[in-house]
C-alpha positions as CSV (number, residue, x, y, z in Angstrom):
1,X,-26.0,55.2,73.9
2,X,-27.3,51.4,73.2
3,X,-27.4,50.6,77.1
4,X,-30.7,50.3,78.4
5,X,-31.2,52.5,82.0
6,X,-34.3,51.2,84.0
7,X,-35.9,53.7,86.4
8,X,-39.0,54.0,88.4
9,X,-41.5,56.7,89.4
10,X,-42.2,57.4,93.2
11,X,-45.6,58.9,94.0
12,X,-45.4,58.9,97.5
13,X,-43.5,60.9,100.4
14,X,-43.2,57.6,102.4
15,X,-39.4,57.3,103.0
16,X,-39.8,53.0,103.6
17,X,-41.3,52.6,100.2
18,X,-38.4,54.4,98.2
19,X,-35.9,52.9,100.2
20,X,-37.7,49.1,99.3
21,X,-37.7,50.4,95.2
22,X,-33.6,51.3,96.0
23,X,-33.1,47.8,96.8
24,X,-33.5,46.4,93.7
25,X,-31.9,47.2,89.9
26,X,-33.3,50.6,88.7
27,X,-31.1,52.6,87.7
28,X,-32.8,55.9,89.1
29,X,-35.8,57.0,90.4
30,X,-37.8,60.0,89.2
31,X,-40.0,62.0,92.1
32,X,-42.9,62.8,90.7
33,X,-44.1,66.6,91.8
34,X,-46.6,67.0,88.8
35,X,-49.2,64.7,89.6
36,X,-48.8,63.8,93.3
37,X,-49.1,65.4,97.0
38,X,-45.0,65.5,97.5
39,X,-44.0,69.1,98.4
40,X,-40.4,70.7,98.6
41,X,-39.3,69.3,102.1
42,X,-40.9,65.2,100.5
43,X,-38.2,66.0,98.1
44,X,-35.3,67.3,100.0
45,X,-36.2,63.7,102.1
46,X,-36.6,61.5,98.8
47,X,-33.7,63.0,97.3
48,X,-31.7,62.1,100.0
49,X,-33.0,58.7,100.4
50,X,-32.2,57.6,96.8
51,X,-28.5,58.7,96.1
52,X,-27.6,57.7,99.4
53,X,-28.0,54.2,97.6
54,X,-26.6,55.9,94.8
55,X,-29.0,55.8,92.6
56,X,-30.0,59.3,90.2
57,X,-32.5,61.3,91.3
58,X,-34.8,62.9,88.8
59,X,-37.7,65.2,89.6
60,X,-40.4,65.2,87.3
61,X,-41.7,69.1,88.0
62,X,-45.4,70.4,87.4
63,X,-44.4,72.4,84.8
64,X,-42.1,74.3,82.8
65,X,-41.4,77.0,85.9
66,X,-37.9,78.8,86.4
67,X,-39.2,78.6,90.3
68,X,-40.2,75.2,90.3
69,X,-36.8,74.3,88.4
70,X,-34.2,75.8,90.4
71,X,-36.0,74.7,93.8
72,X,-35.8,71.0,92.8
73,X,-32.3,71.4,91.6
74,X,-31.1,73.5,94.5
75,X,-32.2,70.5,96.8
76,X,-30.0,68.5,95.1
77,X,-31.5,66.3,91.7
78,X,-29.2,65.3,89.2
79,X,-32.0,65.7,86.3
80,X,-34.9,67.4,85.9
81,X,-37.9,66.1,83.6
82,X,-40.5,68.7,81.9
83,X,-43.7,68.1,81.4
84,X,-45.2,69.1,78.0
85,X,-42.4,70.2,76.0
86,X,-44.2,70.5,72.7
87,X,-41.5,72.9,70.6
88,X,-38.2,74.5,70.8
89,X,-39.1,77.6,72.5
90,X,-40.6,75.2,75.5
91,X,-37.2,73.5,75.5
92,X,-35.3,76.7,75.4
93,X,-37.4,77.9,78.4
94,X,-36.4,74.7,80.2
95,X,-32.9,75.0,79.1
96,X,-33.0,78.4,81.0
97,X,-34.1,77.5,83.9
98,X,-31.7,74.4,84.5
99,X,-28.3,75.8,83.9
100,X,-25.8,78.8,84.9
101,X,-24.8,81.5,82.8
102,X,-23.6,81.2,80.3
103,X,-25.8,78.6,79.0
104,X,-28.7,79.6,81.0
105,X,-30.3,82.1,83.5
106,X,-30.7,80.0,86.6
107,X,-30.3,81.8,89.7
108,X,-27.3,81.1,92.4
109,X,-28.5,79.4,95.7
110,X,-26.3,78.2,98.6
111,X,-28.5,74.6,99.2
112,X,-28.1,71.3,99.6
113,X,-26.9,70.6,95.9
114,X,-24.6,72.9,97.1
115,X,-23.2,71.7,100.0
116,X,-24.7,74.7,102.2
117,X,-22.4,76.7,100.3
118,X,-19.0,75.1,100.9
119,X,-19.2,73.0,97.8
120,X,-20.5,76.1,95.4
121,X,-17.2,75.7,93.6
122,X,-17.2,72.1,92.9
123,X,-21.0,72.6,92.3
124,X,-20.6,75.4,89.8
125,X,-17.8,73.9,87.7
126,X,-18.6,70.0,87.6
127,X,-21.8,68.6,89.1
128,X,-24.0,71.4,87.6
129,X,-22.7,70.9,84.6
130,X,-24.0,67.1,84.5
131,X,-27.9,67.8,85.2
132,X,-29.8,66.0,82.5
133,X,-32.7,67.9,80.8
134,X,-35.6,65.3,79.9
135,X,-37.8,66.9,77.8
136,X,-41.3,64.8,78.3
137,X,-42.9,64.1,74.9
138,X,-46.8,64.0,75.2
139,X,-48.3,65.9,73.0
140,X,-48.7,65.0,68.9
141,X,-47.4,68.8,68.1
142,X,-44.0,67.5,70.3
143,X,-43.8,64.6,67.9
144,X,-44.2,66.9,64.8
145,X,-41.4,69.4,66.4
146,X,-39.1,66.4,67.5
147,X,-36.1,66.8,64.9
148,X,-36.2,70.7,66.5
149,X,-36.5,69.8,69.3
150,X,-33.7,67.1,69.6
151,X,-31.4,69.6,67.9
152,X,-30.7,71.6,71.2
153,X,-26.9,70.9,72.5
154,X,-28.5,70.9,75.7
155,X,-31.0,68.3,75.7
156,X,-30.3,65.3,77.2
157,X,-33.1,63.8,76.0
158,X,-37.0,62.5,75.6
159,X,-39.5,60.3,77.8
160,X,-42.7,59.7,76.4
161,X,-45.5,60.4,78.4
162,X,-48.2,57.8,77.1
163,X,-51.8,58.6,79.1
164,X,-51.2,62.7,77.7
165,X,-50.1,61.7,74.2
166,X,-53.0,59.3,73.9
167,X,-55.3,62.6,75.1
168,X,-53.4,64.8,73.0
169,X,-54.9,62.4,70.0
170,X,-58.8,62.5,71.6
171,X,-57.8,58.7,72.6
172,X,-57.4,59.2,76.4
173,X,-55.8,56.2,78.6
174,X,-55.9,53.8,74.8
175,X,-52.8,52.7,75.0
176,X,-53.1,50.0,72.3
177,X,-55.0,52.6,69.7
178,X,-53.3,52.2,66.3
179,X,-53.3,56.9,66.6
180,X,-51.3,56.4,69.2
181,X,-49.1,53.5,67.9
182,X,-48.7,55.3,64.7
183,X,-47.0,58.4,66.8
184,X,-44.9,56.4,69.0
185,X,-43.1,54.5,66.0
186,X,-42.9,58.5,64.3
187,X,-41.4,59.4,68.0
188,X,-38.7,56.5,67.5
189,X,-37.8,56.9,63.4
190,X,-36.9,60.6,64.5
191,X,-35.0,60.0,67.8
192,X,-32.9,57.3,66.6
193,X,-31.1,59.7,64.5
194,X,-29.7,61.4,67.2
195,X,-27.4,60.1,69.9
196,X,-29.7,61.0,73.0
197,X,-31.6,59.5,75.7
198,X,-35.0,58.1,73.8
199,X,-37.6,57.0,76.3
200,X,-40.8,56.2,77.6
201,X,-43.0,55.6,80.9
202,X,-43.8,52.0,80.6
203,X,-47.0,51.8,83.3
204,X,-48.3,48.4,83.4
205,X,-46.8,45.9,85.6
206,X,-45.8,44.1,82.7
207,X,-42.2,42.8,82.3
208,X,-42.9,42.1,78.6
209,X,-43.6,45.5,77.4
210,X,-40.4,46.7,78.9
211,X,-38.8,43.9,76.8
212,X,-40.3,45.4,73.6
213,X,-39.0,49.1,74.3
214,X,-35.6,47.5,74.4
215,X,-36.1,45.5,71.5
216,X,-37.5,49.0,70.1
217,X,-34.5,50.8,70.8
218,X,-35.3,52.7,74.1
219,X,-32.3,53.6,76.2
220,X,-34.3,55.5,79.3
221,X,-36.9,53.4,80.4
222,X,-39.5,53.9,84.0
223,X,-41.3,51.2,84.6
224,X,-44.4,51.4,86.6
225,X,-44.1,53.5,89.5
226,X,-44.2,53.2,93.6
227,X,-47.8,52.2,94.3
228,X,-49.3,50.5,91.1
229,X,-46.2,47.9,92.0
230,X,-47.8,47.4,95.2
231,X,-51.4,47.3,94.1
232,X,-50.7,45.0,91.8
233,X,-49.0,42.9,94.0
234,X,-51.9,42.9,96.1
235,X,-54.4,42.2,93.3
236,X,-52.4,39.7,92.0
237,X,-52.3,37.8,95.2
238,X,-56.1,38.3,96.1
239,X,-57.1,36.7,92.8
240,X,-54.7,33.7,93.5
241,X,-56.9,33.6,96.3
C-alpha cells in the first residue's frame, strides 16, 4: 500500500461546487455529516454527483451510530469514516454497524446502494463487501490503543483528525505544538507496521505539507476541504490586490 490516494472534504450541499472539486485529481471525496448542515437527501445528491465522475465517496458520519451508519451506506457510500474511535470496543461497534452478518449486524435495506432492490444480490455478495471502515484517530488514548486497534481484520484503516487530537492534548487548533508532533510521529511508528490505509486531514492550503505526509509515509491523504479552497482563493487574490 505505498500509493498515495488524495481526497478532499466537502462541507457544503451545493451540487456546482462538488462537481468543480470532481474535475480535478482527488481521488475521492469524503461528505462531511459531522460538522456541517448536509442532511440525508444533501447526501443521496452528493453521492451521486461524485461517482458519477467516478470518484469514491466517503461519508464522514457524526458519530459512531448504527442509524447514522447504515443510512449513509444504504444511499450508496463506498466508505464510511468514524469519528472518535479511541479503542477497540469503538472499532468493533463501528465494525457492526458497517457490514452484514456474518461479520456484522447491519440491517438489510432495499436503497440506492441497492439498486432499489434489484441489485440486493450483487450488493450483498460483492460491493458490500468492499466498504472501507476509516477509523478517525483524534484522541491521545486512540494513539495509545493504536496497535489494538489496527489489529481488527476489518479495518481498513486510520485518518488523523488534527484540530481534536491537538484538543485532546489541551493544545486546541496548535498544529505546530511539539505535544502534538510528538503523537503524530507515535501515530506513524505504529501504523507503518501494518499494511493499512495510514492518514491524515491535511487543512491548510498548503501543497507543501501534503508533500511531507508523503514523504512521511501517508497513503490516504484529504487535503483541505470545499470552501477553505475557495476562501483562500479569494484571500489570496484580495491581498495581491
Amino acid at each position: 500500500m505505498n500509493k498515495s490516494s488524495l481526497g478532499s472534504w466537502i462541507t457544503t450541499n451545493n451540487i456546482s461546487v462538488v462537481e468543480t472539486m470532481c474535475k480535478f485529481s482527488f481521488e475521492w471525496l469524503c461528505v462531511d455529516m459531522e460538522h456541517t448542515a448536509i442532511d440525508y437527501n444533501d447526501l443521496l445528491k452528493l453521492i451521486s454527483t461524485i461517482q458519477a465522475y467516478n470518484k469514491k465517496a466517503y461519508v464522514r458520519v457524526g458519530s459512531n451510530d448504527p442509524l447514522i451508519i447504515k443510512r449513509a451506506l444504504d444511499i450508496g457510500a463506498d466508505g464510511i469514516i468514524v469519528p472518535m474511535i479511541n479503542n477497540v470496543d469503538d472499532a468493533l461497534k463501528a465494525i457492526k454497524s458497517i457490514y452484514y452478518p456474518p461479520i456484522g449486524e447491519r440491517g438489510v435495506g432495499l436503497f440506492r446502494a441497492q439498486g432499489y432492490g434489484f441489485d440486493f444480490e450483487d450488493y450483498r455478495d460483492i460491493k458490500s463487501k468492499k466498504i472501507e471502515f476509516i477509523a478517525q484517530i483524534e484522541h491521545f488514548e486512540a494513539v495509545n490503543n493504536l496497535d489494538s486497534i489496527l489489529s481488527l481484520n476489518h479495518l481498513s484503516g486510520t485518518i488523523i483528525g488534527p484540530y481534536d487530537m491537538s484538543s485532546s492534548i489541551g493544545r486546541t487548533g496548535e498544529l505546530d505544538c511539539k505535544e502534538l508532533k510528538d503523537l503524530v510521529k507515535k501515530y506513524e511508528k505504529i501504523s507503518k507496521k501494518y499494511d493499512k490505509k495510514m492518514g491524515y486531514h491535511v487543512v491548510p492550503i498548503d501543497y507543501k505539507r501534503v508533500k511531507q505526509k508523503v514523504k512521511a509515509g501517508y497513503n490516504f491523504i484529504a487535503f483541505g476541504f470545499d470552501l477553505h479552497f475557495l476562501g483562500s482563493a479569494i484571500k489570496n487574490q484580495l491581498n495581491k490586490l
